[in-house]
Structure formats: structure tokens, C-alpha cells
C-alpha positions in Angstrom: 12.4 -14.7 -22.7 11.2 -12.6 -25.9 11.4 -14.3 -29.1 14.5 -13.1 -31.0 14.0 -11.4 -34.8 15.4 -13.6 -38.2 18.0 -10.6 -38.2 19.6 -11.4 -35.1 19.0 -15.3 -35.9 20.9 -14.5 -38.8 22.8 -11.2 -38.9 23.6 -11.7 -42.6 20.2 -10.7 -43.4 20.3 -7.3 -41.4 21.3 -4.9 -44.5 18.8 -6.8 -47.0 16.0 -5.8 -44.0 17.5 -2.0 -43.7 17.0 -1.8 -47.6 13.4 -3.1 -47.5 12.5 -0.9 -44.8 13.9 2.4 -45.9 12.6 1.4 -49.6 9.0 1.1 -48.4 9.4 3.9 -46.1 10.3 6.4 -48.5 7.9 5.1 -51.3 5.2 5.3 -48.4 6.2 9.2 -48.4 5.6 9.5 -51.9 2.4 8.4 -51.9 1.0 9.8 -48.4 -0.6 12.6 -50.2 1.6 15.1 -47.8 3.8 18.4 -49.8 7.0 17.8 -48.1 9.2 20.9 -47.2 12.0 21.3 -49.7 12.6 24.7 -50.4 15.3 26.6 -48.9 16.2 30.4 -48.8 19.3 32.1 -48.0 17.3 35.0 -46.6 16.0 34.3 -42.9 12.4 35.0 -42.7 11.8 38.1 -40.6 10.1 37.0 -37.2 12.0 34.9 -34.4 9.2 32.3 -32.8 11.6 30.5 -30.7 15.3 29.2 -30.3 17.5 27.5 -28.2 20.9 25.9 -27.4 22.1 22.1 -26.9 25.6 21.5 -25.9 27.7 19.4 -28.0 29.6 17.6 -26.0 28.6 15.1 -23.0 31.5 14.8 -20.8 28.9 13.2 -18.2 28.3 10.2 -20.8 30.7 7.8 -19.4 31.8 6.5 -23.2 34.9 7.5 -25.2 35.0 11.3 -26.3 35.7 10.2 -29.5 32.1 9.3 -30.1 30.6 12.5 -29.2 33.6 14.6 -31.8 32.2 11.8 -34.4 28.7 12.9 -33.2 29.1 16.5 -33.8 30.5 15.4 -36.9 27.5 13.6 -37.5 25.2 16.6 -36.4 27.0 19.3 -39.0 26.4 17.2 -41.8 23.0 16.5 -41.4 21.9 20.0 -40.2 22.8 21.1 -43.9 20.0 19.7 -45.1 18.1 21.8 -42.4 18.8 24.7 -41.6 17.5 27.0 -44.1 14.2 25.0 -45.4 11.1 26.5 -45.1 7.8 25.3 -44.1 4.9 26.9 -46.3 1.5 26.4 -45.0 0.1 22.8 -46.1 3.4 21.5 -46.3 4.6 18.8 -43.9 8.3 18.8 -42.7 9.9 15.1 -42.4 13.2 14.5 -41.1 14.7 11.8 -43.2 13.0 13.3 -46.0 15.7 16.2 -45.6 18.5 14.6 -43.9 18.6 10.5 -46.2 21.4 11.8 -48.6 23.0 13.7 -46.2 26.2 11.6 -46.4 26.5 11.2 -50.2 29.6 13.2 -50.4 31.1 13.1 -47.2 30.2 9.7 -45.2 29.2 9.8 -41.3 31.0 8.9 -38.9 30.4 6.3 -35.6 28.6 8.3 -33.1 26.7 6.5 -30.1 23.7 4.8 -30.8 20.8 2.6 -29.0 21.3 -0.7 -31.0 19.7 -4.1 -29.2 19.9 -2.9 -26.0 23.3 -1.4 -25.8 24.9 1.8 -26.5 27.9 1.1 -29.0 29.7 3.2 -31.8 27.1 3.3 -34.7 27.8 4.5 -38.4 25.4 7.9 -38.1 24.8 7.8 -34.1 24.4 10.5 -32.3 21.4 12.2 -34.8 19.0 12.1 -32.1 20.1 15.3 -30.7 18.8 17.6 -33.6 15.4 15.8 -33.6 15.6 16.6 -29.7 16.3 20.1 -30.4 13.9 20.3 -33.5 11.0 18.6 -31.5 11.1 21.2 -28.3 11.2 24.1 -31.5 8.3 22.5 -32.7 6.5 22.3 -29.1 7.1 26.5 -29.7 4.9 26.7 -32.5 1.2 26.3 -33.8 2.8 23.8 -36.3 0.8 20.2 -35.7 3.7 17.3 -35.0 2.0 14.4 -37.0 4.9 11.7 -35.9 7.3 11.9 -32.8 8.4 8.8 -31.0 10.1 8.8 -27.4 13.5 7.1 -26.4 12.2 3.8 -25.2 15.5 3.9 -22.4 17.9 7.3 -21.7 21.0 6.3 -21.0 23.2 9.1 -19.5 21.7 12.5 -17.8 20.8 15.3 -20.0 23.4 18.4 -20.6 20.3 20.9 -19.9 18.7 19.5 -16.4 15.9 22.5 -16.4 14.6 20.6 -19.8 10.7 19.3 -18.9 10.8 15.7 -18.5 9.6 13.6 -21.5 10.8 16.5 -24.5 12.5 14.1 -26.8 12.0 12.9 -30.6 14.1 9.5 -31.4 14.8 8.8 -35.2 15.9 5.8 -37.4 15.1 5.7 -40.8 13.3 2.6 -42.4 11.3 3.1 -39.0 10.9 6.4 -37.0 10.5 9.9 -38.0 10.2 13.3 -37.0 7.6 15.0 -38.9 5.3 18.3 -38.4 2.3 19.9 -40.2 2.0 23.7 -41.1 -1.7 23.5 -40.7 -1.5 27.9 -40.4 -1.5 30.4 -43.1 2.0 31.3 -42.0 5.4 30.1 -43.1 7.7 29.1 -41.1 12.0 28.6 -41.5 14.2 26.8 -39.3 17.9 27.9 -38.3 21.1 26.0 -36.9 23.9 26.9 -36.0 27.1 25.5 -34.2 30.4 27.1 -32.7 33.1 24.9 -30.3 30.6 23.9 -27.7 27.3 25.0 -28.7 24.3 23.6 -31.2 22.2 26.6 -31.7 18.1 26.3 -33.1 16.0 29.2 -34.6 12.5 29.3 -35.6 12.1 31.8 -37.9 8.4 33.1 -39.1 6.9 35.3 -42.3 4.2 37.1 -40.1 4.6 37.7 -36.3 2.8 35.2 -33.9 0.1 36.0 -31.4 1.1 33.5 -29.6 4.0 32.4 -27.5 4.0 28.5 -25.4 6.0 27.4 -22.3 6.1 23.3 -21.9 5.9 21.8 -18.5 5.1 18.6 -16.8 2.4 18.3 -14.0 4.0 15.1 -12.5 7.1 13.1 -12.8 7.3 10.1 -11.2 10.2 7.0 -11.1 9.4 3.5 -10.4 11.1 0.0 -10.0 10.2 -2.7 -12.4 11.8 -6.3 -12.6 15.3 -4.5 -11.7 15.1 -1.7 -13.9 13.9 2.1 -13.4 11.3 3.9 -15.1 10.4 7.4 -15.3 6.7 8.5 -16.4 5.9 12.0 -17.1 3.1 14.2 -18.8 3.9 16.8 -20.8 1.3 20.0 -20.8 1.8 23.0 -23.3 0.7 26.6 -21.6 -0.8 28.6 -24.6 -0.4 32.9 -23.9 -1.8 35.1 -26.1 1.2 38.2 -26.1 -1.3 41.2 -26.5 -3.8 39.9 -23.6 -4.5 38.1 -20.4 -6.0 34.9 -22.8 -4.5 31.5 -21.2 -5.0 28.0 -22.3 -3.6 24.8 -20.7 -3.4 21.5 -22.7 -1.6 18.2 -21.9 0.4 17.3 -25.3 0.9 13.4 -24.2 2.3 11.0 -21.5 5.8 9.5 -22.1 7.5 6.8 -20.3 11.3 5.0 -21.0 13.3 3.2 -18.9 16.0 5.2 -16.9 19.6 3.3 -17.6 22.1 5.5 -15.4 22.4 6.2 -11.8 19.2 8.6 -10.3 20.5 10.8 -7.2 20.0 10.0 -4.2 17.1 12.1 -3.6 14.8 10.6 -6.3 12.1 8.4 -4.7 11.5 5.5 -6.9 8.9 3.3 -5.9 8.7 -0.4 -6.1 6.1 -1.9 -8.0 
């Protein structure tokens, strides 16, 4: 049995740890020696890189639909502090940095959220899938992603099923971010968008790129672990120069998390 945190010995103590944690992890910013993206600018810039659609609304989730309406919610107001900025070169873009005061004038509402091993109505929940979308625009560009951390367990199928195994970016602030490096000479702005059923993402650049990437993986595999499923994939990025036959192949990182729905029938999981 693992050893249980003070905060769950005594839940009392929870918000006191939240405030520590976000304290230190935004004074940790300050001092990191990173720009931070801030500006924004009405005007796109000129060039699309990339973009892409996530649908809003789960009806595969097996949870009240009122939680994903409070997650859209959720995703609106948090996607104004988004859409619009622009990364100049040498400046780092940081999720929270963008998104903390998001609900200073109108509050969030309970969208579903990973908390202690359940999914449950959380104040905020449902963020996760702009960092999902923002992470796979990311993948699309020469930008360098300097922190991304995986879902440690997915709990209902994904809404795009041709999405490469492993392409997700989980956030909580006081403890995980989302943050990328323009480490080019170009600039770079990012887009979103929303209508009844859609969340749409842009990448939008100053100079044209050269080059264009596709993300794969080169092996998904499941497996059986004391009574719970596991799925363990590598991600590879295909790098294709537009204007020539020039192609280069490199694996981004391995990812693992614990798969908490039902796998078809098809899927061989092996028993380990």
C-alpha cells in the first residue's frame, strides 16, 4: 500500500499546499532567466505552419454532459489568454503563464478532472484538451518543447481515433506545465477558434517554413499489469524539407499511462 500525502491525512491543509506550490511555481518563472511570450496582435501573422480541429464534446465519456458544456466553458475562457500571443524568437511560451488569471472576471466552471485516482467534477477541469491541441501544434513546428508531461491514465477513448498514440500534454498549475522555446529567428502566433462542435488551432508564422513534420509511432503495444492495462508507445517526428527530396526521421520520446476504459476486442494485451 503507498504511503498516503499530509493533504489527504488531513484535507484541511490542501488549499494552504495549492498556494505554496503555485507561489513557488510562478516565482520560479520569474527567475528562470526565460522571456516569456506576452505580446499579442490583432493582426494574424502571414504564413499558416499548421492547424487542426478537436471536437468539444465527448458523448463516448460515459459522465454527465453537463461536465463537458462546463468544460467548453472552461476551454473559451482560457483560450483568451491564447489565441493571439506571439512567440518572438528567444522567447519561451508557458501555459499558466498565459492562462493563471484567466478566471478573474468570470470564474470556471466544474469540468472533469483526474483528481486521486478518479474522474469527478473539478473547479477548471477539462483544460487539458487545449494543451493536447497546443502540444500536437507544437510537434508541427521547429519550436523546441522544454516541458510536456503525459497523462499518467486515459480514461475514455479519444474523439479523433487516427491521432498517433502518446500525443498528449497534461497541466496543473503549482505542478505541470506546457511550455516551448522559439529557438529560430522566426516568429511564430498561435490561433483558436470555436463554433457549436468544434475547437479549432492555427499556427501562424512571420516567414514561410522550409519545412513541414508528420508525427507517427513505430510500435504500440498494451499490456496487463496487477489488473490494470497499459499502453506503451514511441512517438517519431518525420522531418520533409517542401522544396526537395531531404528526409529526416527522429523518435521525440516514449510514453506510457495506464489505459482505464474498455480496449476492443481486437487489441492484444499481453500479460506480464
Amino acid at each position: 500500500m503507498s504511503r498516503k500525502r499530509l493533504t489527504q491525512v488531513f484535507p484541511f491543509l490542501l488549499p494552504i499546499r495549492k498556494w505554496q506550490r503555485k507561489t513557488f511555481f510562478y516565482l520560479k518563472m520569474r527567475f528562470d532567466r526565460n522571456k516569456y511570450a506576452r505580446e499579442m496582435s490583432k493582426k494574424f501573422l502571414p504564413y499558416k505552419v499548421c492547424d487542426t480541429t478537436s471536437l468539444l464534446l465527448n458523448q463516448n465519456s460515459g459522465f454527465d454532459m453537463k461536465f463537458q458544456l462546463n468544460k467548453v466553458h472552461n476551454l473559451k475562457l482560457a483560450s483568451k489568454t491564447i489565441s493571439h500571443i506571439m512567440i518572438k524568437p528567444n522567447e519561451t511560451f508557458s501555459f499558466w503563464q498565459l492562462v493563471k488569471s484567466a478566471d478573474k472576471k468570470i470564474p470556471y466552471k466544474d469540468g472533469l478532472n483526474f483528481v486521486e485516482g478518479k474522474i469527478v467534477g473539478d473547479y477548471g477541469g477539462g483544460l487539458c484538451q487545449l494543451s493536447n491541441m497546443l502540444f500536437w501544434l507544437f510537434l508541427h513546428t521547429p519550436m523546441t518543447i522544454t516541458e510536456r508531461h503525459c497523462h499518467s491514465t486515459v480514461s475514455f477513448p479519444s474523439t479523433t481515433p487516427d491521432l498517433p498514440a502518446g500525443i498528449d500534454a497534461t497541466i496543473s498549475e503549482g505542478w505541470l506545465d506546457l511550455k516551448v522555446k522559439n529557438t529560430t529567428d522566426n516568429t511564430f502566433q498561435i490561433k483558436i477558434d470555436f463554433d457549436d462542435e468544434f475547437m479549432y488551432g492555427t499556427i501562424f508564422s512571420k516567414k514561410p517554413e522550409d519545412f513541414e513534420y508528420e508525427i507517427y509511432n513505430k510500435n504500440v503495444s498494451y499490456f496487463r499489469k496487477n489488473k490494470k492495462v497499459y499502453q506503451s508507445a514511441t512517438v517519431y517526428r518525420l522531418k520533409k524539407d517542401k522544396y526537395s527530396k531531404y528526409r529526416q526521421s527522429e523518435k521525440l520520446y516514449s510514453n506510457k499511462c495506464e489505459i482505464a476504459y474498455e480496449l476492443p476486442e481486437d487489441i492484444y494485451i499481453e500479460e506480464k
